[in-house]
C-alpha positions in Angstrom: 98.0 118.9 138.3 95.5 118.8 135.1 92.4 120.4 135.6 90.4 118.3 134.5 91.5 115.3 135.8 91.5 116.9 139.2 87.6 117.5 138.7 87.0 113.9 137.5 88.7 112.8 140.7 86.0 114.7 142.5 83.5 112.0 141.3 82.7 109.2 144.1 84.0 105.5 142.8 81.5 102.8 144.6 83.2 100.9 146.7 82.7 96.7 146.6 79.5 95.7 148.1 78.2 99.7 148.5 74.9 100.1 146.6 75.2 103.0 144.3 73.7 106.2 144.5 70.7 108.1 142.9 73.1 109.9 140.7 74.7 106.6 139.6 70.9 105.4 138.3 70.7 108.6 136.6 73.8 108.4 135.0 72.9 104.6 133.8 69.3 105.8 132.2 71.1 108.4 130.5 73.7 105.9 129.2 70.8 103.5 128.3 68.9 106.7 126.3 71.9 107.0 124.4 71.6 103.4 123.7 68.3 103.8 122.6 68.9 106.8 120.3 71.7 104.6 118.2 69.4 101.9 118.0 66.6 104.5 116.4 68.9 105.2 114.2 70.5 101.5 113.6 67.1 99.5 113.2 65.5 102.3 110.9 66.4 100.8 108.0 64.4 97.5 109.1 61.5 99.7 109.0 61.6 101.1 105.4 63.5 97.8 103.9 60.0 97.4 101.7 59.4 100.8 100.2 63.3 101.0 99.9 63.7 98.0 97.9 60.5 99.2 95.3 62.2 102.5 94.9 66.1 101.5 94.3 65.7 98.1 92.8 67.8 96.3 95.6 67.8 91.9 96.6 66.9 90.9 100.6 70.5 89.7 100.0 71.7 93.7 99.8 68.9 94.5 102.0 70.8 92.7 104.9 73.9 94.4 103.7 72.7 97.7 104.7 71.4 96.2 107.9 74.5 94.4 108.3 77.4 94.5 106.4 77.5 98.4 105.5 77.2 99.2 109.5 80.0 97.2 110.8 82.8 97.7 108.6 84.0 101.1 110.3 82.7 100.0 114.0 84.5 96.8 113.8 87.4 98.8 113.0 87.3 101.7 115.1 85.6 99.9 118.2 89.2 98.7 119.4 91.2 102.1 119.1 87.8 104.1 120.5 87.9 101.3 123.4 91.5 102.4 124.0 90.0 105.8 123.9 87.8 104.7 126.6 90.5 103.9 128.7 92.3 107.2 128.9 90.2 110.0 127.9 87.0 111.4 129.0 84.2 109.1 128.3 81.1 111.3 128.5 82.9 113.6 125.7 83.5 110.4 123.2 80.1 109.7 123.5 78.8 113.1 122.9 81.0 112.8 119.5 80.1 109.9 118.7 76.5 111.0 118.6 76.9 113.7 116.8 78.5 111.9 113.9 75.9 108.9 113.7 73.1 111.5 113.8 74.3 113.3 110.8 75.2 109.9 109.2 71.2 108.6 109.6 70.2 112.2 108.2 72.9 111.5 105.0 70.9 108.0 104.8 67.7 110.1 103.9 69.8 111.7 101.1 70.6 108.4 99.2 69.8 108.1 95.6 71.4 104.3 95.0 72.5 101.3 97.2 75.8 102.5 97.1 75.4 106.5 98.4 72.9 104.7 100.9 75.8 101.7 101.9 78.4 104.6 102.8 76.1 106.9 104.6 75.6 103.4 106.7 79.6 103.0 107.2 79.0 106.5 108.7 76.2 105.7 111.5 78.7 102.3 112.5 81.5 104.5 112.7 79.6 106.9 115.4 78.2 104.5 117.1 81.6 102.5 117.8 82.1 104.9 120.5 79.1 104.1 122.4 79.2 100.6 124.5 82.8 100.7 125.5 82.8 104.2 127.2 79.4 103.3 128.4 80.5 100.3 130.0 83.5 101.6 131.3 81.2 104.7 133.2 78.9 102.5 134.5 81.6 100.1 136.0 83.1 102.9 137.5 80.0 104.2 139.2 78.4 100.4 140.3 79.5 98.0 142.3 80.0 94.1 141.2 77.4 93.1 143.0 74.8 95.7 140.8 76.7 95.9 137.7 74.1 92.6 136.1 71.2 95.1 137.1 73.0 98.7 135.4 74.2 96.7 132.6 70.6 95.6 131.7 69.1 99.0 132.5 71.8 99.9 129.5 71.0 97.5 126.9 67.3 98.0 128.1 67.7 101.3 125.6 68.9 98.8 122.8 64.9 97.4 122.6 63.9 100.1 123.5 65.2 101.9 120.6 64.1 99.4 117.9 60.6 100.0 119.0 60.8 103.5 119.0 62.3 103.2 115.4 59.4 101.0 114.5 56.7 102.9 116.4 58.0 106.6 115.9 59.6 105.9 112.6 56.1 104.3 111.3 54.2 107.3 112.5 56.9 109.3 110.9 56.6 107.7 107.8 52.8 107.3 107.6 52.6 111.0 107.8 55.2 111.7 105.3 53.4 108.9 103.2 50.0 111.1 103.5 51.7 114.5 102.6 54.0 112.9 99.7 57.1 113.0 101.3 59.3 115.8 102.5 60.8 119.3 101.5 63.8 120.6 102.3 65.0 123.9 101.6 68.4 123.3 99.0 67.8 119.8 98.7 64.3 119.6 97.5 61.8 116.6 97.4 62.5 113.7 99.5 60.5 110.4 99.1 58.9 109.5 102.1 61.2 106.7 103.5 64.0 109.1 103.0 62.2 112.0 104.8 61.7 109.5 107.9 65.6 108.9 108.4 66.0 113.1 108.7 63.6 113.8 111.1 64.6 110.6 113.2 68.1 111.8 113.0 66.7 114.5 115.2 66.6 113.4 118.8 70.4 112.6 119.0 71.5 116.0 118.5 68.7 116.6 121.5 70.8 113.9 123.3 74.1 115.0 123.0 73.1 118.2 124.8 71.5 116.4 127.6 74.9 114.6 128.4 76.3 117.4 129.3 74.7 117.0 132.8 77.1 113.5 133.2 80.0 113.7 135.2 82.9 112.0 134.4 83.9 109.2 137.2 87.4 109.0 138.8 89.3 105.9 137.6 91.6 103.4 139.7 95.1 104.8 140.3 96.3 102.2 137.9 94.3 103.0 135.2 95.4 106.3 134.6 98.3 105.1 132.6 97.2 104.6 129.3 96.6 101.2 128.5 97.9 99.8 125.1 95.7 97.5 122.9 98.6 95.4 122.5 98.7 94.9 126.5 94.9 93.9 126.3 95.5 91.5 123.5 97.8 89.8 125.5 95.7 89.6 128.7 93.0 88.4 126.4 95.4 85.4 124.6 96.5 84.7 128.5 93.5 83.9 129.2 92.4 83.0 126.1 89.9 80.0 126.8 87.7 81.7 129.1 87.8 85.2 126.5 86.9 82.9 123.5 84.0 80.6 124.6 82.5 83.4 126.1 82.8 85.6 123.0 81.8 83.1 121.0 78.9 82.2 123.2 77.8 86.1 123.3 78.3 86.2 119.3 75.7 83.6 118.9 73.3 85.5 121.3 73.4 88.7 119.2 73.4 87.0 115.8 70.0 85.8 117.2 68.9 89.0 118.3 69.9 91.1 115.2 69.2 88.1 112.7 65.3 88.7 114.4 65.1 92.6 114.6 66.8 93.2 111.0 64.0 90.9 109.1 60.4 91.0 111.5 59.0 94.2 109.9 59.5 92.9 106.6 58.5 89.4 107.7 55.1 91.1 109.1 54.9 92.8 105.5 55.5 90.0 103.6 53.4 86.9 105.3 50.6 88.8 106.4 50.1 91.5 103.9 50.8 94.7 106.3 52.1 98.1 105.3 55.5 99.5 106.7 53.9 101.7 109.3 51.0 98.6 110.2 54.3 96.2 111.2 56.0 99.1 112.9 53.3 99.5 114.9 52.8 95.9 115.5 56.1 95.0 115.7 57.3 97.8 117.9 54.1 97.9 120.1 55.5 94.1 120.8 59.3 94.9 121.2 58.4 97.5 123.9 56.4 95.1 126.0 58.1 91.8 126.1 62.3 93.1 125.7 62.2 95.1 128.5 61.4 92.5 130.7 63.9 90.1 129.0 66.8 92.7 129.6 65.9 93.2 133.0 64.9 89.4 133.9 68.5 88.9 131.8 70.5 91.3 134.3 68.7 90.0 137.6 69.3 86.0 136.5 72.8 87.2 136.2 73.3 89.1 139.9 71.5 86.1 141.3 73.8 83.3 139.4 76.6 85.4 140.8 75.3 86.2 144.2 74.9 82.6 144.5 78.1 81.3 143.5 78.0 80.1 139.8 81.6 79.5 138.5 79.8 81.7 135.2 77.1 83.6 135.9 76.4 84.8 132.6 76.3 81.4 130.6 73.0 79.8 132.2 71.5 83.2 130.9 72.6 82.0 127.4 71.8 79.2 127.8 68.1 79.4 128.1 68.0 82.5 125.8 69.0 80.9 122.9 67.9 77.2 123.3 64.2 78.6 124.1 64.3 80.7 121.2 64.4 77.4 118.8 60.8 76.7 119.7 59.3 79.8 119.6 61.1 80.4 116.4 59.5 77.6 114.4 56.5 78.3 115.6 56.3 82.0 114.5 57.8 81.0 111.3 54.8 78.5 110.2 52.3 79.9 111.7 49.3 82.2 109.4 47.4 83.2 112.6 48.3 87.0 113.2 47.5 86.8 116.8 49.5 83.8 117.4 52.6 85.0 115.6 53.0 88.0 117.8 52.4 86.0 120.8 55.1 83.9 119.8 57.1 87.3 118.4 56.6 88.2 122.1 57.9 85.4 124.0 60.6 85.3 121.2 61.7 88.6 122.3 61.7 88.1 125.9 63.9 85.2 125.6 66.4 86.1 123.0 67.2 89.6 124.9 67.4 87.8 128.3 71.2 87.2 126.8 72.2 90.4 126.3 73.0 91.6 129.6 74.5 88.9 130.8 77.4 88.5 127.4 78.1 92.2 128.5 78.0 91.8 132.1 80.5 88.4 131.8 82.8 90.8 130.0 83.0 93.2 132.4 83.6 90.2 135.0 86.1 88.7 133.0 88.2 92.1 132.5 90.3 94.2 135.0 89.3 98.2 135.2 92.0 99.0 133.8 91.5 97.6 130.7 87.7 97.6 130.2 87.4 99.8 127.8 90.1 98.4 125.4 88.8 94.6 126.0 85.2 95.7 125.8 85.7 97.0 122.4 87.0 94.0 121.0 84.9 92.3 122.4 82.0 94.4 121.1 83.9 94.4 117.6 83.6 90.6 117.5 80.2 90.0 118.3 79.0 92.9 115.9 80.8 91.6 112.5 79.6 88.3 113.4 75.9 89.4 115.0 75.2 91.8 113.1 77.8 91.6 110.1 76.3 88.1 109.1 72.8 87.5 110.9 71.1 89.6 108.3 72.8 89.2 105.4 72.8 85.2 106.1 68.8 85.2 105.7 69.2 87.1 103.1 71.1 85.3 101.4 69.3 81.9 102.4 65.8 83.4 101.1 67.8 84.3 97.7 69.6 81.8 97.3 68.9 78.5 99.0 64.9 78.9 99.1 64.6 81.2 96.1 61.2 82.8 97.3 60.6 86.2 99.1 57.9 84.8 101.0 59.5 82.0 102.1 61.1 84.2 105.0 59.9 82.9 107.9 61.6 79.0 107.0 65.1 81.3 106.6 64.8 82.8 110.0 64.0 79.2 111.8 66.8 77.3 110.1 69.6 80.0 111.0 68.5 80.7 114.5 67.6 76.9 114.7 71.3 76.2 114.2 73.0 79.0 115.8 71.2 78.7 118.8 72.5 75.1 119.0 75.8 75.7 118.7 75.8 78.9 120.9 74.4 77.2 123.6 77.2 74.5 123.2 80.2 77.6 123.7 78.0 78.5 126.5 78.5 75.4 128.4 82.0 75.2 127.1 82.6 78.8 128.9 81.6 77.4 132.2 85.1 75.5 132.9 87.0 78.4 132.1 85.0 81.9 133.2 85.5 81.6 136.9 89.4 81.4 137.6 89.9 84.5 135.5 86.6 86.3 136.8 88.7 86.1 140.1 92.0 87.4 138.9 90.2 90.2 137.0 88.7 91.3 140.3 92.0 91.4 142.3 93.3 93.5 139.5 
């Protein structure tokens, strides 16, 4: 018998309806600091967009390339054969890789001279973080039971928020002291500006992380599971039950271009309307993020235990639901607003209710999806949402403020006219999902 497979099966599986155990909790804040440390190193660039685009000449449209664009070309790719990864090798050690690579990727981001070193050294931190969510998710539905998995998917994407104010909070104290001392020296590599200086030392922590990991046991799998799933098998449970799979995709998609669309463009919007300084709308805008997401993941991930415990046919798409349509208020009104106070009150609401959708779009995958194929399905579905979230959210304002409003400062009108109409037509998938998600939820679980 393999020797490591006969440790993993020393690892305790939850059994449906058991709550799960200290160690499982443990295992899920790890996880969910992992998340947290990609999204340091993903939402950086939001941070430094400003002094970046003085010192290498670059449009907001190719600013939300490198938000955008530039990150999910190789984790669109990758995600689905990583996902199939996910389903057959050890999980903990994909994500200790995985870390690894994006870390040195945000440290290469520092050493960019022009759009196009700095574009590739973003391919790089997409490609490392590819291998994140669907071993994550695949660990932590392992170790929870249904009945928890709303509450341990949210303490996950908890890190995501998390994250981005840590990259706005840490990476502004990082760069206002870099700012102060003139940048930063490295031995062999010389003087580095003081935005670039920030995406080195930020890199740091993940190497930190990848150590700490070692402490994660892998979990035992189902018996049927342990024969490798292909991703042509997973594509065609997805086409079988293809209705379901797309509206809730689609539904999902429109939650995250929201999200990203938002996270991608505030410190610059901050900078812009009200005349701040990279670290000032860091501070601001991270000080924010880590007050009001939190409680939107974990009021997301309890909305969705409690739709399931009480019977919804879709637990995840009333979540959705109210995420996006209360975002289109909110939205217009920190969009025309000049009153500093009241645009982060609104920034703060905003938050709360766009990220209430986060955990429930992962959660409903992991409802929709037999163990055995998780990881595989996960990935695509994490592939999806990404080129569309996060591939076109940010370049779409972008491209909107260049090109349709033709003025920098007119910002805040681009963010309320795409999230305006996204948010109407997500919440419409949403309600479409509803007739489909709850005869394959059922099949999934007898699976």
């Amino acid at each position: 018998m393999n020797p490591t497979l006969a440790a993993e099966n020393l690892v305790e599986r939850p059994v449906t309806g058991t709550p799960a155990t200290v160690y499982a909790w443990y295992v899920a804040l790890l996880l969910s600091t992992g998340h947290l440390v990609s999204f340091i190193d993903r939402f950086l660039m939001s941070l430094v967009m400003e002094p970046l685009k003085h010192d290498l000449g670059v449009s907001d449209t190719q600013l939300g390339l490198l938000q955008g664009t530039g990150f999910v070309i190789l984790y669109t790719l990758l995600a689905v054969p990583l996902g199939r990864m996910a389903d057959s090798v050890n999980r903990r050690n994909l994500i200790i890789a995985g870390i690894l690579l994006w870390s040195i990727a945000t440290a290469l981001c520092g050493l960019a001279y022009s759009f196009g070193t700095l574009f590739l050294a973003r391919i790089g931190v997409g490609f490392g973080e590819a291998a994140l969510v669907p071993a994550a998710m695949s660990i932590l539905a392992s170790y929870f039971p249904r009945s928890q998995i709303g509450r341990a998917v949210s303490v996950f994407t908890l890190g995501a928020s998390l994250g981005k104010s840590a990259a706005l909070i840490g990476g502004g104290a990082v760069l206002a002291a870099l700012t102060v001392t003139g940048g930063l020296w490295l031995p062999g590599l010389g003087h580095l500006m003081p935005w670039q200086g920030t995406f080195v030392l930020m890199a740091i922590p993940g190497i930190v992380l990848a150590l700490l990991l070692l402490t994660v046991r892998e979990p035992a799998r189902v018996a049927s599971s342990t024969i490798k799933p292909s991703i042509a098998s997973a594509a065609a449970y997805v086409r079988t039950h293809g209705k379901a799979y797309f509206s809730h995709t689609a539904a999902a998609s429109a939650v995250i271009l929201v999200i990203q669309s938002l996270a991608a463009w505030a410190p610059t919007f901050y900078q812009r309307l009200f005349d701040l300084t990279a670290p000032q709308a860091g501070l601001l805008v991270g000080s924010v993020i880590l007050i009001a997401a939190p409680a939107g993941h974990l009021t997301g991930g309890y909305l969705t235990d409690l739709f399931e415990k009480r019977g919804s046919p879709a637990p995840a798409a009333p979540v959705m639901i109210i995420s996006l349509i209360g975002a289109i208020p909110v939205m217009i009104l920190l969009g025309l607003t000049r009153s500093l106070p009241v645009s982060l009150v609104a920034y703060g609401l905003l938050n709360f209710g766009v990220t209430m959708g986060a955990p429930a779009s992962l959660a409903g995958i992991q409802m929709l999806t037999p163990d055995r194929l998780r990881g595989v399905v996960t990935s695509m579905f994490l592939a999806t949402i990404t080129l569309i979230g996060i591939g076109f959210g940010p370049p779409l304002v972008g491209f909107v403020t260049d090109n349709l409003f033709h003025d920098p400062q007119a910002l805040g009108r681009s963010l309320i006219l795409v999230i305006t109409v996204v948010g109407i037509l997500g919440s419409a998938l949403a309600v479409l999902s509803r007739r489909f998600f709850a005869a394959t939820a059922a099949l999934s679980s007898s699976n």
